[in-house]
C-alpha positions in Angstrom: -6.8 4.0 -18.5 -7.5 0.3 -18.1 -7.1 -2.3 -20.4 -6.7 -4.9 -17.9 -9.3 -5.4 -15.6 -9.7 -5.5 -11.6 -10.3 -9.6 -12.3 -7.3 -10.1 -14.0 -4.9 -8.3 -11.3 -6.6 -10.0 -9.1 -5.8 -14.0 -10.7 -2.0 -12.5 -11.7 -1.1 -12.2 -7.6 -3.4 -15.4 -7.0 -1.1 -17.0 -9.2 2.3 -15.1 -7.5 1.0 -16.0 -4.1 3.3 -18.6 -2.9 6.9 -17.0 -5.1 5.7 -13.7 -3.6 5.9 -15.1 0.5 8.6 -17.1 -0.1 10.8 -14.0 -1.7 9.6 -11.6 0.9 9.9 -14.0 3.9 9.4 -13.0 7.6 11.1 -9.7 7.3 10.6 -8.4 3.2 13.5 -8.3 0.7 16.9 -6.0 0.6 14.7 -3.5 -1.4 11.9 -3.1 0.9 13.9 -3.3 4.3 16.7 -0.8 2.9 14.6 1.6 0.4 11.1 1.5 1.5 10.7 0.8 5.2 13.1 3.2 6.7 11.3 6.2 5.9 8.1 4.7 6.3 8.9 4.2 9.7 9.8 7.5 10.2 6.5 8.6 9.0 4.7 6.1 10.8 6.2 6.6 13.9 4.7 3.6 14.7 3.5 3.9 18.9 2.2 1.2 21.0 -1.4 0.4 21.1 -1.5 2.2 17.8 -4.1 0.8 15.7 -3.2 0.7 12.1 -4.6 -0.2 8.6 -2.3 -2.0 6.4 -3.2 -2.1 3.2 -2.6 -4.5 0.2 -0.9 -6.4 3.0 1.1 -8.8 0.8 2.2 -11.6 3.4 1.9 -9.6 6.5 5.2 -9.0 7.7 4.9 -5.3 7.8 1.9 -5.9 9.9 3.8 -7.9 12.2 7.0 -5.5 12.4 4.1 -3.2 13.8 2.6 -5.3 15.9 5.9 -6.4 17.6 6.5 -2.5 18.4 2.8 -2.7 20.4 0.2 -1.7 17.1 -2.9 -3.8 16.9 -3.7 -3.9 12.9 -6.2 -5.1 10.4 -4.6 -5.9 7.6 -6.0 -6.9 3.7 -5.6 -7.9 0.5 -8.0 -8.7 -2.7 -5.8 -11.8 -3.0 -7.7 -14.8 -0.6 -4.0 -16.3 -1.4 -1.9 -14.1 0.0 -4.2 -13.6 2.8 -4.2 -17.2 3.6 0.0 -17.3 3.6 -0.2 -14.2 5.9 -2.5 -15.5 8.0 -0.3 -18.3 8.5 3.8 -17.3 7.8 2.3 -14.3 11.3 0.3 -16.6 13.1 3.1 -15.8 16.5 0.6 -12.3 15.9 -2.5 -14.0 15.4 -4.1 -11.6 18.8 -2.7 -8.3 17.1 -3.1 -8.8 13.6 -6.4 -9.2 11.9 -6.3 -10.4 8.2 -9.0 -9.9 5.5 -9.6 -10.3 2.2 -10.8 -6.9 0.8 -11.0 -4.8 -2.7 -9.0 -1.7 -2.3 -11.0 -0.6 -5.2 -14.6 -0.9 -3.5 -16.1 1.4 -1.1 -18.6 -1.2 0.2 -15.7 -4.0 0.9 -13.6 -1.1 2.3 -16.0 0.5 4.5 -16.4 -3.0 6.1 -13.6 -2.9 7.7 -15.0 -0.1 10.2 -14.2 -1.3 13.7 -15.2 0.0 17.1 -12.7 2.7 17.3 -11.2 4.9 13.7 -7.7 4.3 13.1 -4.8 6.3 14.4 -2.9 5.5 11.1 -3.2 3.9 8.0 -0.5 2.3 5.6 0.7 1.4 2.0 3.5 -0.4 1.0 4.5 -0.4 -2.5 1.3 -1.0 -4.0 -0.9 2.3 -5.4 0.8 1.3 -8.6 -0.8 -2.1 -9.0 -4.6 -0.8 -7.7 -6.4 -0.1 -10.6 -8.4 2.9 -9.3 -7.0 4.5 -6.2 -9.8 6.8 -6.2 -12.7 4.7 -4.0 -8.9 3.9 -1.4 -8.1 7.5 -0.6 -11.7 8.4 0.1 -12.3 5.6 2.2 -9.4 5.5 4.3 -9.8 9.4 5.0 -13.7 8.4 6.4 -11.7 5.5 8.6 -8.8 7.8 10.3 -9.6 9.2 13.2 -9.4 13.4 13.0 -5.7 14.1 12.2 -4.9 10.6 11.4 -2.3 9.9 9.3 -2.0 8.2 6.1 1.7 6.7 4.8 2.2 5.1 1.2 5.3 4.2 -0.5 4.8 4.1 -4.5 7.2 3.9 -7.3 8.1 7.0 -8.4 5.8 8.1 -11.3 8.5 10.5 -13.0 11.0 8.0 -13.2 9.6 4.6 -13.3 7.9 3.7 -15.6 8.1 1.4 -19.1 6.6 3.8 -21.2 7.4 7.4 -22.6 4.2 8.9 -21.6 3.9 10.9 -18.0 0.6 12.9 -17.7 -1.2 10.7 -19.3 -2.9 7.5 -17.1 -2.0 4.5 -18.4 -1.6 1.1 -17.7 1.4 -1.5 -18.7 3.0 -5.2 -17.6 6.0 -5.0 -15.6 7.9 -7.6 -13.4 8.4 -6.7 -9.1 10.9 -9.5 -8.4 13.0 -10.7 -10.7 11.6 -14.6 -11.8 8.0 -14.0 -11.0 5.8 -16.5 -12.5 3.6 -13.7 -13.9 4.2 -10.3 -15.0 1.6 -7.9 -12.9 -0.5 -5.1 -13.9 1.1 -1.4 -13.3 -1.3 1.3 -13.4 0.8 4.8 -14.1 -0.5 8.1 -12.1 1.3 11.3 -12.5 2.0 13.3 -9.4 -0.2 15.8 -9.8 -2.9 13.1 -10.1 -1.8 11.3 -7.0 -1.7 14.4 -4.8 -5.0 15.7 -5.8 -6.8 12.8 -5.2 -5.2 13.1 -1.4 -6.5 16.6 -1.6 -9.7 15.9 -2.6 -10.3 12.7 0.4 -9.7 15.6 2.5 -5.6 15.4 3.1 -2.8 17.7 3.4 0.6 16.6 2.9 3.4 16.8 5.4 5.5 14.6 4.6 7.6 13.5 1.4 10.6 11.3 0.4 12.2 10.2 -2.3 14.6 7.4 -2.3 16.8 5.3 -4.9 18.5 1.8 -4.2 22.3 2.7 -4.5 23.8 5.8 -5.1 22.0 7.4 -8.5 20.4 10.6 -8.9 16.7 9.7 -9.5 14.7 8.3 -7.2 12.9 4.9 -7.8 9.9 5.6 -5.2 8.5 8.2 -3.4 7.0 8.2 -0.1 4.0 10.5 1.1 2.5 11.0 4.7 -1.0 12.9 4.0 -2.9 13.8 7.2 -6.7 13.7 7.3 -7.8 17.2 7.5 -11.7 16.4 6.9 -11.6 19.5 4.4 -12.1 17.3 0.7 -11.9 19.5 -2.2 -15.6 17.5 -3.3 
């Protein structure tokens, strides 16, 4: 499935940094705050003194929006770049919010970001389609939840989106996020069926699902999945 390498994701957002933070500002574009948060929130349920895993954290202000409503989060990304502009554009958050730089991809770099206590919840915004194997993610968060913990990503919708003709096929392909990014990133296409299994087999059930489209159309442009930790994998 992939042509382009962990490495090279990795340099393209090192190199969108700064254009990303600056088009995402303190509280994420028209996209994210009218298509993608609002039924994220309402899977989140987001509860004070919950304590939350954000993941592929971008700039951090989904971490802060939590952590104004109480949550105390550790929040990464594989980017040191991004981390660095979170770190500072949510320093008012700097006692709730703990940055890191970590590989979604790695079960070593994920597992170290084990804390005292397991996470009530665990979050993704908008970003399974640019991980390059999701596989080492959705194991490792399910060890990291607590029993019954939940686990909430927002991903563009695999029968719909996408640049090329093929569906149950895993494939990879360039595409552009915001319009006038300095580089195009790496999308990494995953069927449904692919998706929900590997939930299944980390040891998920699913209960809860959106789909949602900017504007009035028909087809959806993302869908968004609440899998609970059941700690019964299918491996």
């Amino acid at each position: 499935m992939v042509p382009y390498s962990k490495e090279e994701s990795r340099a393209i957002w090192q190199h969108n940094a700064q254009f990303w933070d600056d088009a995402m500002g303190e509280n994420s574009n028209a996209f994210h705050r009218q298509v993608v948060r609002p039924r994220v929130n309402e899977l989140m349920q987001i509860q004070p003194e919950d304590f939350v895993l954000d993941i592929a954290c971008g700039n951090g202000n989904y971490s802060a929006y939590m952590a104004a409503r109480g949550a105390k989060v550790v929040a990464f990304d594989y980017s040191e770049k991004m981390i660095a502009l979170a770190r500072k554009r949510q320093r008012a958050f700097a006692a709730q919010i703990e940055f890191c730089v970590a590989d979604a991809t790695d079960c070593e770099s994920l597992m170290a970001l084990r804390r005292e206590r397991p996470f009530a919840k665990a979050v993704c915004n908008m970003a399974v389609m640019d991980i390059t194997d999701i596989r080492p993610l959705f194991r490792c968060v399910s060890d990291l939840l607590a029993e019954d913990g939940r686990f909430v990503f927002a991903t563009q919708h695999p029968c719909f989106v996408t640049l090329t003709e093929r569906y149950k096929t895993p494939h990879s392909y360039y595409g552009e996020a915001i319009s006038g990014q300095p580089k195009e990133q790496c999308y990494y296409h995953r069927s449904m069926q692919e998706i929900f299994h590997l939930c299944f087999e980390a040891g998920f059930v699913i209960d809860g699902f959106y789909e949602e489209s900017a504007g009035e159309k028909e087809t959806p442009d993302i869908m968004i999945v609440k899998a609970r930790k059941s700690g019964k994998g299918t491996l």
